[in-house]
MIDOSE-1310 file (N, C-alpha, C; in nm, 2 decimals, decimal comma, always signed):
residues 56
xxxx	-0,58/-0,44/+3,68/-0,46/-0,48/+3,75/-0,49/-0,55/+3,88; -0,41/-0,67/+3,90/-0,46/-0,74/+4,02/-0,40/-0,66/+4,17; -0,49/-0,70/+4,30/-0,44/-0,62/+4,38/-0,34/-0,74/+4,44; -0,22/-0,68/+4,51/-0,11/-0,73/+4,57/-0,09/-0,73/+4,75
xxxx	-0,06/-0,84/+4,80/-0,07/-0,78/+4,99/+0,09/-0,78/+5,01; +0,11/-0,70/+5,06/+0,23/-0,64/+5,09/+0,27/-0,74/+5,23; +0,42/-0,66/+5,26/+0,46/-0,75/+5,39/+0,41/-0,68/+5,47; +0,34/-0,61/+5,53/+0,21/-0,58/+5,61/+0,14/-0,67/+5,71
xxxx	+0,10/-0,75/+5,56/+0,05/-0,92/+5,66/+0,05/-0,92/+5,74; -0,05/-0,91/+5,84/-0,04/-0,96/+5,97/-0,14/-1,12/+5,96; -0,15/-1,16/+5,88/-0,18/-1,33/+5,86/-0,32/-1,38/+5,91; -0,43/-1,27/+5,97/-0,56/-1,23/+5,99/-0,61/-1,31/+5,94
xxxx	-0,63/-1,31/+5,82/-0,75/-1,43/+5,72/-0,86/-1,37/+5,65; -0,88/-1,20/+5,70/-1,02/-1,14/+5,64/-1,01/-1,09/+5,49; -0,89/-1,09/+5,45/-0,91/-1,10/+5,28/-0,94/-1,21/+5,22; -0,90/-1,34/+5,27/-0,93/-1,48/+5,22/-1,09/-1,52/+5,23
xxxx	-1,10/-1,44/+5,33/-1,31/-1,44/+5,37/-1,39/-1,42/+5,28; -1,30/-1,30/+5,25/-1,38/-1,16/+5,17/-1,36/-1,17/+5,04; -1,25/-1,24/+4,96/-1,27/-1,26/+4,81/-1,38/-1,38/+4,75; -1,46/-1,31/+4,66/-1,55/-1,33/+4,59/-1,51/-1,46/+4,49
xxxx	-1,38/-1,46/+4,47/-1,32/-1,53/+4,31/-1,28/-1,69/+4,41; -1,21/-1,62/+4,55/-1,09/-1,74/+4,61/-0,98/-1,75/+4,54; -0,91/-1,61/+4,53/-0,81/-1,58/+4,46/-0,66/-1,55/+4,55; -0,76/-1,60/+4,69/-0,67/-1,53/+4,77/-0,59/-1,67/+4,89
xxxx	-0,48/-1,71/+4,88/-0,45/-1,86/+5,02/-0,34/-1,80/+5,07; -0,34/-1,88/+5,15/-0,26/-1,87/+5,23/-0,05/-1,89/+5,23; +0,01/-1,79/+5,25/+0,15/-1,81/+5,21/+0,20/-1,88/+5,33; +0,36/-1,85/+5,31/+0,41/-1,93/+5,41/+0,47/-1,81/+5,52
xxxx	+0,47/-1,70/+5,48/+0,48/-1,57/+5,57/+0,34/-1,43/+5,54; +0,26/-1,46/+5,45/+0,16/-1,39/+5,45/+0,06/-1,45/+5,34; -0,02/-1,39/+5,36/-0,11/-1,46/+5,24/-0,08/-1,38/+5,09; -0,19/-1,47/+5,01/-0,10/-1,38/+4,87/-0,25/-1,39/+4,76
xxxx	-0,27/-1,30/+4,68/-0,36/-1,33/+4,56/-0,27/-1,36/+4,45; -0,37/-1,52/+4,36/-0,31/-1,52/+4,22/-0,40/-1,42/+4,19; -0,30/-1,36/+4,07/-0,32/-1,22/+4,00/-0,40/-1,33/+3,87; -0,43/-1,45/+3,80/-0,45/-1,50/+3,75/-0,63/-1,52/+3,77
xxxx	-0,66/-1,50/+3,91/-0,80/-1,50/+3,95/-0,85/-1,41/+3,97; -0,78/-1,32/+4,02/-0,80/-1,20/+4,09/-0,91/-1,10/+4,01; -1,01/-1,09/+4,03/-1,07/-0,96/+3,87/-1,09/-0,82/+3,98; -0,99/-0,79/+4,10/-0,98/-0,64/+4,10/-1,07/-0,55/+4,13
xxxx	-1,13/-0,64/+4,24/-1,28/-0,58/+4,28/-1,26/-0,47/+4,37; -1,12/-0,51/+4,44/-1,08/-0,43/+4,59/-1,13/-0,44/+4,72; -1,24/-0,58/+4,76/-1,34/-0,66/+4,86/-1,22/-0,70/+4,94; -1,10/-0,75/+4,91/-0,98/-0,77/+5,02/-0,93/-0,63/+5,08
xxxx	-0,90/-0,56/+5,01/-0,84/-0,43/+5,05/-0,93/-0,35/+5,14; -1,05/-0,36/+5,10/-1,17/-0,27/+5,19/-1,16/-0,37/+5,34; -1,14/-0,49/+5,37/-1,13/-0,53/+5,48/-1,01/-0,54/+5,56; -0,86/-0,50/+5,50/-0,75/-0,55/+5,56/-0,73/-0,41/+5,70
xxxx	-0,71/-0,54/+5,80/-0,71/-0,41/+5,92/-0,58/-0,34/+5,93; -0,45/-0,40/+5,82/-0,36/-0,30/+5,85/-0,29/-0,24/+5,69; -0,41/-0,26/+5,64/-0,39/-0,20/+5,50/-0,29/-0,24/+5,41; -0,24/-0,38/+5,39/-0,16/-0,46/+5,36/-0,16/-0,47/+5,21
xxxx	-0,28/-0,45/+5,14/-0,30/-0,47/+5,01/-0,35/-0,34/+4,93; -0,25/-0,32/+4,81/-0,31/-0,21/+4,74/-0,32/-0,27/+4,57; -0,31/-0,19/+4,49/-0,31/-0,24/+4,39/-0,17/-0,28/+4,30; -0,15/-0,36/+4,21/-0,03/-0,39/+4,16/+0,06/-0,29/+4,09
């Protein structure tokens, strides 16, 4: 199951760094993963400083 970033977001950029696939851009109030690239490694989630992303 792909992981999801919640409104949390504080718009940082260290999950977009940190994904391995580039599953992860930029929204227009937070960033977002397609769940279509995403293969659920949890490499965004281990970085996010306000824990914004869990799993779907």
């Amino acid at each position: 199951m792909p992981h999801v970033i919640g409104d949390d977001c504080i718009m940082c950029g260290s999950c977009e760094a940190e994904c391995p696939m580039e599953a992860i851009s930029q929204g227009d109030t937070q960033f977002v993963i397609d769940p279509d690239v995403c293969i659920d490694c949890g490499a965004c989630a281990a970085v996010c400083p306000v824990d914004a992303i869990s799993e779907a």
